[in-house]
Backbone as CSV, one residue per row, in Angstrom:
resi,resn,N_x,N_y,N_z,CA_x,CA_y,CA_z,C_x,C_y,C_z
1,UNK,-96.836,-3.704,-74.794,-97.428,-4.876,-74.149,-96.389,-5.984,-74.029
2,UNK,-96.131,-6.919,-72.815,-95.780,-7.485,-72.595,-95.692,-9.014,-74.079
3,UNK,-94.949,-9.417,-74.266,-95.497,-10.445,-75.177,-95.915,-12.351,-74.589
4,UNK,-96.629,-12.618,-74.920,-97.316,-13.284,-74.403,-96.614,-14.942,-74.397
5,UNK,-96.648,-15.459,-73.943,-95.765,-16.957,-73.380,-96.707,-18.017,-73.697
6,UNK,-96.463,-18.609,-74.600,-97.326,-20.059,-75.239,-96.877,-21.043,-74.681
7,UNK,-97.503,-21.957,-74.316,-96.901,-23.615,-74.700,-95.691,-23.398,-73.542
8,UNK,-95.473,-22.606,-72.538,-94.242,-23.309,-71.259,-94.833,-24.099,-70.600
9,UNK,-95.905,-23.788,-69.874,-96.199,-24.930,-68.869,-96.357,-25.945,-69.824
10,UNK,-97.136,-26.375,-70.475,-97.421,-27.587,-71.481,-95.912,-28.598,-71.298
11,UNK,-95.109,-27.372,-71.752,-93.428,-28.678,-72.348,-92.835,-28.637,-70.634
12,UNK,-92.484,-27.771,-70.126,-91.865,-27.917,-68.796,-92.797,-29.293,-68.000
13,UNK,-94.401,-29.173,-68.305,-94.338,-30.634,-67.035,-94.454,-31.556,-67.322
14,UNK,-93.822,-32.213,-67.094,-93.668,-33.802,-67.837,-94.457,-34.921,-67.354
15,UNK,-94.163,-35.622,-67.361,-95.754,-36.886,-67.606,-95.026,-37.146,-66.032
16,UNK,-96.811,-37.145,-65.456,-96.510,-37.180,-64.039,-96.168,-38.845,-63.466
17,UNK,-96.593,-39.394,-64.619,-96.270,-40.771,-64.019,-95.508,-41.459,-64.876
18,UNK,-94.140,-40.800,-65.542,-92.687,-41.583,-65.925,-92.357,-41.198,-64.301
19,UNK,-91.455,-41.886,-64.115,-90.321,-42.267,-63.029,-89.228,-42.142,-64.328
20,UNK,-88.478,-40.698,-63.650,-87.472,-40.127,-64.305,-85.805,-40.858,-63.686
21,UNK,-84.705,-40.820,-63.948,-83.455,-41.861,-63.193,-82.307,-41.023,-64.451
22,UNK,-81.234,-40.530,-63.567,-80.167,-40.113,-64.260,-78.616,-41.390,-63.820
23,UNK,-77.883,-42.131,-64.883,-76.524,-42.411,-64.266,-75.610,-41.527,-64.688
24,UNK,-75.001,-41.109,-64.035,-72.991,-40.780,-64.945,-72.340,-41.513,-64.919
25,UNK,-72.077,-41.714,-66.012,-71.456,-42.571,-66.850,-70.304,-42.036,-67.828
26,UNK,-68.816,-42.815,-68.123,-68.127,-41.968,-69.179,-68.807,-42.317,-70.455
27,UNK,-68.664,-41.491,-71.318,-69.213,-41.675,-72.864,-68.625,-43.641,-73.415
28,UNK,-67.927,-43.259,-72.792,-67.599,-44.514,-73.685,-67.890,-46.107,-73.184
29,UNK,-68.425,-45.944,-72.046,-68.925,-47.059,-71.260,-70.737,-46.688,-71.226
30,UNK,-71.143,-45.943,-71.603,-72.530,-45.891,-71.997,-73.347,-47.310,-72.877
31,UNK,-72.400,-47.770,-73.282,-73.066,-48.703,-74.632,-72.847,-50.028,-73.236
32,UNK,-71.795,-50.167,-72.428,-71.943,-51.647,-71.280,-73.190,-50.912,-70.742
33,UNK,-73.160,-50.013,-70.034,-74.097,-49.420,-68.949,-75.656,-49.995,-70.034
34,UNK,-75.992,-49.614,-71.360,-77.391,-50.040,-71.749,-77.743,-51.483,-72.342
35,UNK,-76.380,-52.293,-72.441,-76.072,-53.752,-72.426,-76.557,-54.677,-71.936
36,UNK,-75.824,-53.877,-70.492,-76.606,-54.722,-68.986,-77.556,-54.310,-69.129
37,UNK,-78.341,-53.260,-69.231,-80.280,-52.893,-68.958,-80.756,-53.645,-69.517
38,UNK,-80.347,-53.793,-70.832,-81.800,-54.666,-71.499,-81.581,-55.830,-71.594
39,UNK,-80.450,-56.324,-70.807,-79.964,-57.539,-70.637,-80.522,-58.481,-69.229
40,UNK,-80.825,-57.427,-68.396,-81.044,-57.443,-66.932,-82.916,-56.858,-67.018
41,UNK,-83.394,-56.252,-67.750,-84.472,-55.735,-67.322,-85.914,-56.415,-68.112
42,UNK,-86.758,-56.245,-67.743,-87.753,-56.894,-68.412,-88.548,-55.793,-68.772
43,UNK,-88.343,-55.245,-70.458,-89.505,-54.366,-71.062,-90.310,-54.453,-71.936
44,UNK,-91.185,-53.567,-71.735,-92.365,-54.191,-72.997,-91.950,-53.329,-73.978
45,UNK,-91.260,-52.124,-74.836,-90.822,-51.392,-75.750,-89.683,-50.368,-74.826
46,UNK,-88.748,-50.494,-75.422,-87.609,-49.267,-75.247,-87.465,-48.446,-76.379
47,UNK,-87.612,-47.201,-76.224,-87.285,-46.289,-77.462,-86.059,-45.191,-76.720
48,UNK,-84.885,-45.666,-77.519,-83.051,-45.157,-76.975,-82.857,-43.930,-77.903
49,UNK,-82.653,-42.851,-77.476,-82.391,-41.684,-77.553,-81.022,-41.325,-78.114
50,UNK,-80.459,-41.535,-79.476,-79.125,-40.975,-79.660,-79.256,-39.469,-80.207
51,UNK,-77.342,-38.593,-80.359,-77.815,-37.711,-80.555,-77.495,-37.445,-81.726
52,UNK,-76.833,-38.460,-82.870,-76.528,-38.723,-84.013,-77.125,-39.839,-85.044
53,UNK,-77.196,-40.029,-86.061,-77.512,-40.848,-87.210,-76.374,-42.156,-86.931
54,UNK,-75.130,-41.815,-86.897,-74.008,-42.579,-86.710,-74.014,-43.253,-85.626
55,UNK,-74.528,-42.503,-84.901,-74.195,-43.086,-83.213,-75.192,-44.245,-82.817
56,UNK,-76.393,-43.878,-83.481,-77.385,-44.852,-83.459,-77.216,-45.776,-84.568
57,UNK,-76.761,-46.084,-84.838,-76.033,-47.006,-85.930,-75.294,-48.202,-84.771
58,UNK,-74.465,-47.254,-84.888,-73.005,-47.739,-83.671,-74.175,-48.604,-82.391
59,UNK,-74.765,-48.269,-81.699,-75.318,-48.818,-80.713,-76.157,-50.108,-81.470
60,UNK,-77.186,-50.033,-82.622,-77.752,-51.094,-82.883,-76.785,-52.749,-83.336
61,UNK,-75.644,-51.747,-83.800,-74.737,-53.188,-84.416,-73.894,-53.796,-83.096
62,UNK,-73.621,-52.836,-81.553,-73.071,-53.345,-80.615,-74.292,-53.865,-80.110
63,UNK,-75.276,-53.856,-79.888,-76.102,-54.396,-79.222,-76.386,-55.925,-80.393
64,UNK,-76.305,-56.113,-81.314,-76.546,-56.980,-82.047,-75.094,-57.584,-81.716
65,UNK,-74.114,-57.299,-81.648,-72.941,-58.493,-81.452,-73.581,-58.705,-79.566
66,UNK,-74.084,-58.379,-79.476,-74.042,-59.267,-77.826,-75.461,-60.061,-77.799
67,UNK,-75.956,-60.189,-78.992,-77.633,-60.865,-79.230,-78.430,-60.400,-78.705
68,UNK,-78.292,-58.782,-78.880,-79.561,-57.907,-78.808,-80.189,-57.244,-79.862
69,UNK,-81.157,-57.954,-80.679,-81.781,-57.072,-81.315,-82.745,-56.064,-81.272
70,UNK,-82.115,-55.015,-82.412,-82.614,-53.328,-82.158,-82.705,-52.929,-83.635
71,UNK,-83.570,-51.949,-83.898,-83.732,-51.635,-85.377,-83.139,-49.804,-84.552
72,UNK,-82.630,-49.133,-85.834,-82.579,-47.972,-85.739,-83.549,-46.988,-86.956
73,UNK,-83.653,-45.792,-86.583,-84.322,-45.246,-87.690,-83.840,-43.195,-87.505
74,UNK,-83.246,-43.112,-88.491,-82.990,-41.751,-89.038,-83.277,-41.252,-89.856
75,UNK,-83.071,-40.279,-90.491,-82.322,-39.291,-91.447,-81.940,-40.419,-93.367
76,UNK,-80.921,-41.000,-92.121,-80.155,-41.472,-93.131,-80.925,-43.090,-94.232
77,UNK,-82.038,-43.472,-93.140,-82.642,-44.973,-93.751,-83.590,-44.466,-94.676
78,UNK,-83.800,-44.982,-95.574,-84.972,-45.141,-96.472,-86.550,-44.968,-95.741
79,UNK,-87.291,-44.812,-96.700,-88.626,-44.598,-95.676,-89.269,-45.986,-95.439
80,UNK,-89.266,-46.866,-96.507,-89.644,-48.077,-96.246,-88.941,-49.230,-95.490
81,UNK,-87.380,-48.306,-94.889,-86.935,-49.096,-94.219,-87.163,-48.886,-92.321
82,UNK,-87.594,-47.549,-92.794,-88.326,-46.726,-91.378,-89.370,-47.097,-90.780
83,UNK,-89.995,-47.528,-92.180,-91.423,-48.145,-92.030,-91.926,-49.484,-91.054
84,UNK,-90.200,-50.024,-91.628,-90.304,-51.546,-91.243,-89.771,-51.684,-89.682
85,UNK,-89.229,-50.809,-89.663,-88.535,-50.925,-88.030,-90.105,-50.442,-87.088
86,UNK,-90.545,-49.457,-87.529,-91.478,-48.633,-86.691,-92.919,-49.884,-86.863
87,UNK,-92.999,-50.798,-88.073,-93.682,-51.510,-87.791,-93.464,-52.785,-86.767
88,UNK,-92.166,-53.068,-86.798,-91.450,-54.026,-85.759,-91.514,-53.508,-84.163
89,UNK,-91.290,-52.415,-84.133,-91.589,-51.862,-82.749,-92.771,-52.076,-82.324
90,UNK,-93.825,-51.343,-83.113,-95.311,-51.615,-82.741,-95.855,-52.767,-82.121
91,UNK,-95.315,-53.920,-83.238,-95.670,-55.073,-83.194,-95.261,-55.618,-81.657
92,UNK,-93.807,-55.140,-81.606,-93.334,-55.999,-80.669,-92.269,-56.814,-80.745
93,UNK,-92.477,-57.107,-82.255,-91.352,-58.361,-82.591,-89.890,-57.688,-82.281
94,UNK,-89.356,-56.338,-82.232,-88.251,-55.950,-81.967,-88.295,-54.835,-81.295
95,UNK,-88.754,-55.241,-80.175,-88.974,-54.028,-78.799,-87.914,-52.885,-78.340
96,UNK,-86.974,-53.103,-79.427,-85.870,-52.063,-79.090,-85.329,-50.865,-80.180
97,UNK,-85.885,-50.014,-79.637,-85.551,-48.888,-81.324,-84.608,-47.664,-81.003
98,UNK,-83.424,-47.388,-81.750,-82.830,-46.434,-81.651,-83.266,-45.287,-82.580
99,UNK,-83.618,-44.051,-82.087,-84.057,-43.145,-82.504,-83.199,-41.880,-82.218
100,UNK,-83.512,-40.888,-83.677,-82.661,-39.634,-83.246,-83.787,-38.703,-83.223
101,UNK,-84.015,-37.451,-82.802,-85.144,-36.556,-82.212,-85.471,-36.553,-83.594
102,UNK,-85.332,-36.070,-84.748,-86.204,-35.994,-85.974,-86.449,-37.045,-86.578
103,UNK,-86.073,-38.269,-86.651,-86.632,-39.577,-87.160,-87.765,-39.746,-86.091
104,UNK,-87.807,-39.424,-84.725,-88.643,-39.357,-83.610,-89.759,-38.861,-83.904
105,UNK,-89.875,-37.618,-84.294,-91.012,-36.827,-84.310,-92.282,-37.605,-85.195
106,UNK,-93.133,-37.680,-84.089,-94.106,-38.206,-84.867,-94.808,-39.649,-84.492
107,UNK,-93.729,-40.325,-83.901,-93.632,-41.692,-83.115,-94.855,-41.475,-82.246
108,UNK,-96.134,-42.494,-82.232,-96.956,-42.502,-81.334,-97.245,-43.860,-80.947
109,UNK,-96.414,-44.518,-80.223,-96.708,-45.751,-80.242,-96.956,-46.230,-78.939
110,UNK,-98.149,-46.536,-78.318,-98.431,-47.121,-77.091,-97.422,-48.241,-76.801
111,UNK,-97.955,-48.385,-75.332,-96.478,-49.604,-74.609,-95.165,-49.337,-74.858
112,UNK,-95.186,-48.128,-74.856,-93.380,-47.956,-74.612,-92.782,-47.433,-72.871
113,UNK,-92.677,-48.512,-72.261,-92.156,-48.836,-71.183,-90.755,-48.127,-70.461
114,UNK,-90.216,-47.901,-71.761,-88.269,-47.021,-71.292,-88.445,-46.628,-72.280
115,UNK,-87.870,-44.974,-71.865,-87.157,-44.000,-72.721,-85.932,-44.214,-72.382
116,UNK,-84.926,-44.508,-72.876,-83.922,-43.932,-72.626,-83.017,-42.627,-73.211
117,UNK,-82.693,-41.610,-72.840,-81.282,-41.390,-73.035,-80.088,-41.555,-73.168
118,UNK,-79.318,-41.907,-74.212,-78.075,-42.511,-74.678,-77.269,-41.646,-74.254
119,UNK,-77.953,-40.347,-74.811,-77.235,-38.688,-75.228,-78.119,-37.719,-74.625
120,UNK,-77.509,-37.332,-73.323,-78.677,-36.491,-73.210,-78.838,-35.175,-74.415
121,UNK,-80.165,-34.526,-74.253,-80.128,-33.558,-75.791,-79.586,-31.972,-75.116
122,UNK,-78.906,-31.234,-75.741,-78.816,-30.136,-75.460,-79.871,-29.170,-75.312
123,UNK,-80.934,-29.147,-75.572,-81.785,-28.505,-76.037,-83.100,-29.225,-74.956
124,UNK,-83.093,-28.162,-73.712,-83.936,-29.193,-72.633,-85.203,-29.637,-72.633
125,UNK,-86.265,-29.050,-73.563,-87.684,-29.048,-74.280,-87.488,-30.345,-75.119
126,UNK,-86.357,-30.601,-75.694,-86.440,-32.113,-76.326,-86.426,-33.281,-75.536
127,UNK,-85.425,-33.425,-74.349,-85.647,-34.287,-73.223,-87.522,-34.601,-72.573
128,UNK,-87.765,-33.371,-72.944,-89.369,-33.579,-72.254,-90.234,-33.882,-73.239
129,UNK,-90.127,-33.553,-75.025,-90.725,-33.941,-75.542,-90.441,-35.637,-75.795
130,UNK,-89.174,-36.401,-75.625,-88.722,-37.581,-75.763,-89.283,-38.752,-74.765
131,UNK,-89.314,-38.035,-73.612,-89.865,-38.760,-71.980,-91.321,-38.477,-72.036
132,UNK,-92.254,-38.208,-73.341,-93.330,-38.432,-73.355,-93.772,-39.325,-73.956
133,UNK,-92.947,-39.647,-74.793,-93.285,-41.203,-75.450,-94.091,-42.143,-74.667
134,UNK,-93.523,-42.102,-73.426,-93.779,-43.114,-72.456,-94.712,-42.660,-71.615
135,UNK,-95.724,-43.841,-71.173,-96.627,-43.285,-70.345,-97.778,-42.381,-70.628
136,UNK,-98.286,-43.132,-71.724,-99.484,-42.864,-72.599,-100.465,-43.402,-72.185
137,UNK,-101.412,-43.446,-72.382,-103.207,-43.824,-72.283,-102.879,-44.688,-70.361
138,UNK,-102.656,-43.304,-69.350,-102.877,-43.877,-68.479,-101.631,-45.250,-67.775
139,UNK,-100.879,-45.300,-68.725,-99.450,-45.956,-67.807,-98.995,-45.620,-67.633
140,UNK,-97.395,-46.380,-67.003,-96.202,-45.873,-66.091,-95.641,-46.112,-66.822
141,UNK,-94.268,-45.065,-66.900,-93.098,-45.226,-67.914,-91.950,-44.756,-67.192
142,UNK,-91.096,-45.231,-67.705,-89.686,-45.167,-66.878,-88.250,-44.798,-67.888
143,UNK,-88.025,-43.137,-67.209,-87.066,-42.416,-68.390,-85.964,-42.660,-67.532
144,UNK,-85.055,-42.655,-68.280,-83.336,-43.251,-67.585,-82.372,-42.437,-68.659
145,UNK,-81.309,-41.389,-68.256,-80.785,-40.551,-68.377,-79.470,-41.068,-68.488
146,UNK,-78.171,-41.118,-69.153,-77.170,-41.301,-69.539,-76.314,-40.142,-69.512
147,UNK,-75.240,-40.303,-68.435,-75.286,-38.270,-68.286,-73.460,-38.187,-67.950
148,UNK,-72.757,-37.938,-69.152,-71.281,-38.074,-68.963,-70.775,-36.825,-68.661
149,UNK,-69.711,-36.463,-68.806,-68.996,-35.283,-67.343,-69.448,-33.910,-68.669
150,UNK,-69.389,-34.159,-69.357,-69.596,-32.986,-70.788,-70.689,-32.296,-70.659
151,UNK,-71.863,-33.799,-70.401,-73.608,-33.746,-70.698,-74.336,-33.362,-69.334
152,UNK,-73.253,-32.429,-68.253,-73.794,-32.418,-66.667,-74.575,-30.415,-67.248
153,UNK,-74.027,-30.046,-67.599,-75.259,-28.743,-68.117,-75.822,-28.876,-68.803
154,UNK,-76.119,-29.749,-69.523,-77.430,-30.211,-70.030,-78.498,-30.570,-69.409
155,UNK,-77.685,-31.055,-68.070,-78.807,-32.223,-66.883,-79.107,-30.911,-66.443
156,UNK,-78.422,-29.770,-65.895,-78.603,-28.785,-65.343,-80.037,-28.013,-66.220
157,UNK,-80.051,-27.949,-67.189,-80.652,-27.156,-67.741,-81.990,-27.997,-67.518
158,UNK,-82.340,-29.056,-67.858,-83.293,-30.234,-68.047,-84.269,-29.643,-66.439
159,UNK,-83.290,-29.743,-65.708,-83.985,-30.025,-64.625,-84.442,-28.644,-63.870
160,UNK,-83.938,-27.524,-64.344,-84.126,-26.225,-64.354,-85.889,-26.319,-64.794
161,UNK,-85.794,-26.431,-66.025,-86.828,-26.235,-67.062,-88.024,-27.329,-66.437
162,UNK,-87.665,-28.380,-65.706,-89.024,-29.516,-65.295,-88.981,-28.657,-63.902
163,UNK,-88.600,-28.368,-63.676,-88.125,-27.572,-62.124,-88.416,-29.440,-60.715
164,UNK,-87.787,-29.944,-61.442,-87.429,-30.928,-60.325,-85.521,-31.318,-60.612
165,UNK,-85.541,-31.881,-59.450,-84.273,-33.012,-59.568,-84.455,-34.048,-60.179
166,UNK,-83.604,-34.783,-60.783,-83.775,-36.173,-61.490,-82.921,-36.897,-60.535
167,UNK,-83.696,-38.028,-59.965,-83.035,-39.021,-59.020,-81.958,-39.737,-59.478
168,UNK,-80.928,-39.804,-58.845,-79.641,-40.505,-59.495,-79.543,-41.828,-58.467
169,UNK,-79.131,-42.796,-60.037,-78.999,-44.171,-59.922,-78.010,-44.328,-60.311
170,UNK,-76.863,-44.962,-58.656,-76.224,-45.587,-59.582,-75.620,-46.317,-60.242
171,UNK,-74.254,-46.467,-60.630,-73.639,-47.690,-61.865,-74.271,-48.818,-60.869
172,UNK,-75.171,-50.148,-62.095,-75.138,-51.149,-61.432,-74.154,-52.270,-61.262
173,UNK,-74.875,-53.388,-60.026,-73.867,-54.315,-59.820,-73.098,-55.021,-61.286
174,UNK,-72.011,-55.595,-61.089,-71.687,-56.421,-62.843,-70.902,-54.704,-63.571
175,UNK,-71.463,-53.961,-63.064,-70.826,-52.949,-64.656,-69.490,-53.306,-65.305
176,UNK,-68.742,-53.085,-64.678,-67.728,-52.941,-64.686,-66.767,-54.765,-66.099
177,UNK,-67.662,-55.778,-65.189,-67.541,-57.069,-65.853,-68.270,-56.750,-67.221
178,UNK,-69.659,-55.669,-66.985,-70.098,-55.655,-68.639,-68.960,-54.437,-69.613
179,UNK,-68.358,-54.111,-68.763,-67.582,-52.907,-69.516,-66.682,-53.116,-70.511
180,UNK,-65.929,-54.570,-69.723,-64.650,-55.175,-70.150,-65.386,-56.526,-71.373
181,UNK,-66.830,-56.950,-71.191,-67.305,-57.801,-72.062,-67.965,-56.885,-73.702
182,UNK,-68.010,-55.929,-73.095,-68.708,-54.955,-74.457,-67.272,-54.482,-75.042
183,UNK,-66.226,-54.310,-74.467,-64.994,-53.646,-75.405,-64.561,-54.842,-76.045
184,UNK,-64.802,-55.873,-75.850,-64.108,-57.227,-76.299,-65.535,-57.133,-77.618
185,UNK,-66.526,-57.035,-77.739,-67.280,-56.876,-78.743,-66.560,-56.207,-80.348
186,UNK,-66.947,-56.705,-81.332,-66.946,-56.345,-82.918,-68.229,-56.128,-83.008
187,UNK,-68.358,-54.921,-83.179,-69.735,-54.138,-84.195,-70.276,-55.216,-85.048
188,UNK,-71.413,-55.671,-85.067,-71.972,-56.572,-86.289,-72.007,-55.455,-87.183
189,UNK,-71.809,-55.978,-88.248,-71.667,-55.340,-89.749,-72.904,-54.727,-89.968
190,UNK,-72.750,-53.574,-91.070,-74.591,-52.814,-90.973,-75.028,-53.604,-92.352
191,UNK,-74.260,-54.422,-92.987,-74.822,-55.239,-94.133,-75.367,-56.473,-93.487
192,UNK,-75.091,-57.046,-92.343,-75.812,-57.793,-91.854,-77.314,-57.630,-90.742
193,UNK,-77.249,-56.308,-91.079,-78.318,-55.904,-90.139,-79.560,-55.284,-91.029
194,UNK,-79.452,-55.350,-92.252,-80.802,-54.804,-93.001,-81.335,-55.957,-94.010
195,UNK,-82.889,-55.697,-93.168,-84.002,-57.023,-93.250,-83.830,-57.218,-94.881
196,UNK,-84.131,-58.508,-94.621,-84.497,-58.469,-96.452,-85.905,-58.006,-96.831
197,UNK,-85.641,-57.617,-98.244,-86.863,-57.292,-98.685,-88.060,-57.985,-98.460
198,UNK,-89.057,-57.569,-98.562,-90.442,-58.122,-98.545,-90.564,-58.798,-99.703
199,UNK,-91.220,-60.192,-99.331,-91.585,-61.096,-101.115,-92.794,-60.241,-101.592
């Protein structure tokens, strides 16, 4: 007997009402390219897609030297410090969360407006489980893809597996001015970035 196929259609179709958007971008101008977004865009929750513990580190302390605050949550944070970010998201008070797919799992948090992709994931069932975040109880959500010359069979595979194209957007106006303003950036320190305790 043939063996039987669970759960494809389920993960292959993705939420019919994200508005999906791929840029290419080099790896290393990824962090200006999401600078300008949340610098330029008006959202009600972003949840940013890295594909490391480190890396999402790295993005919350560059986005904090340009006066963007972002909580991250991995692997590597405490649970009550997981707690506190994922309660800050909810809330609102810090609409910007860097997440890695297993600190992810589990995340159900209405009003999340942008997914992004930092990194796209190798693994193309995670891209679709990530771009569901968004666009829950009946809204529109808007996934945006980060896609450097390395991460182009990954896109390949992604879009295999949704069996669409992902519309490409691209570099916006300014990049280039944010490129040269984000390399001039110092990482805020990760000792200056964890809340104080609760009284």
């Amino acid at each position: 007997t043939k063996p039987v196929e669970v759960a494809v259609t389920p993960v292959a179709s993705t939420a019919e009402r994200v508005a999906q958007r791929v840029t290419f971008v080099n790896h290393k101008e990824k962090q200006a390219l999401l600078t300008l977004f949340l610098q330029t865009t008006v959202i009600e929750r972003a949840l940013i897609f890295s594909r490391t513990k480190h890396g999402a580190d790295r993005i919350v302390r560059l986005l904090a030297a340009a006066g963007i605050e972002a909580n991250a949550i991995h692997g590597n944070k405490s649970q009550a410090m997981r707690e506190r970010a994922l309660a800050a998201f909810r809330t609102g008070d810090v609409p910007i969360l860097i997440a890695t797919d297993i600190a992810a799992r589990g995340i159900d948090i209405p009003g999340v407006s942008h997914v992004i992709n930092f990194d796209l994931p190798n693994v193309p069932e995670q891209y679709v489980h990530r771009i569901g975040r968004t666009a829950r109880a009946g809204t529109e959500g808007m996934a945006i893809g980060y896609c450097a010359n390395d991460e182009k069979p990954f896109l390949r595979d992604i879009e295999k597996l949704i069996r669409q194209k992902i519309e490409v957007e691209a570099l916006p106006q300014g990049f280039m001015a944010a490129v040269e303003a984000v390399s001039r950036l110092k990482p805020v320190s990760s000792m200056l970035l964890i809340s104080p305790p609760d009284n």
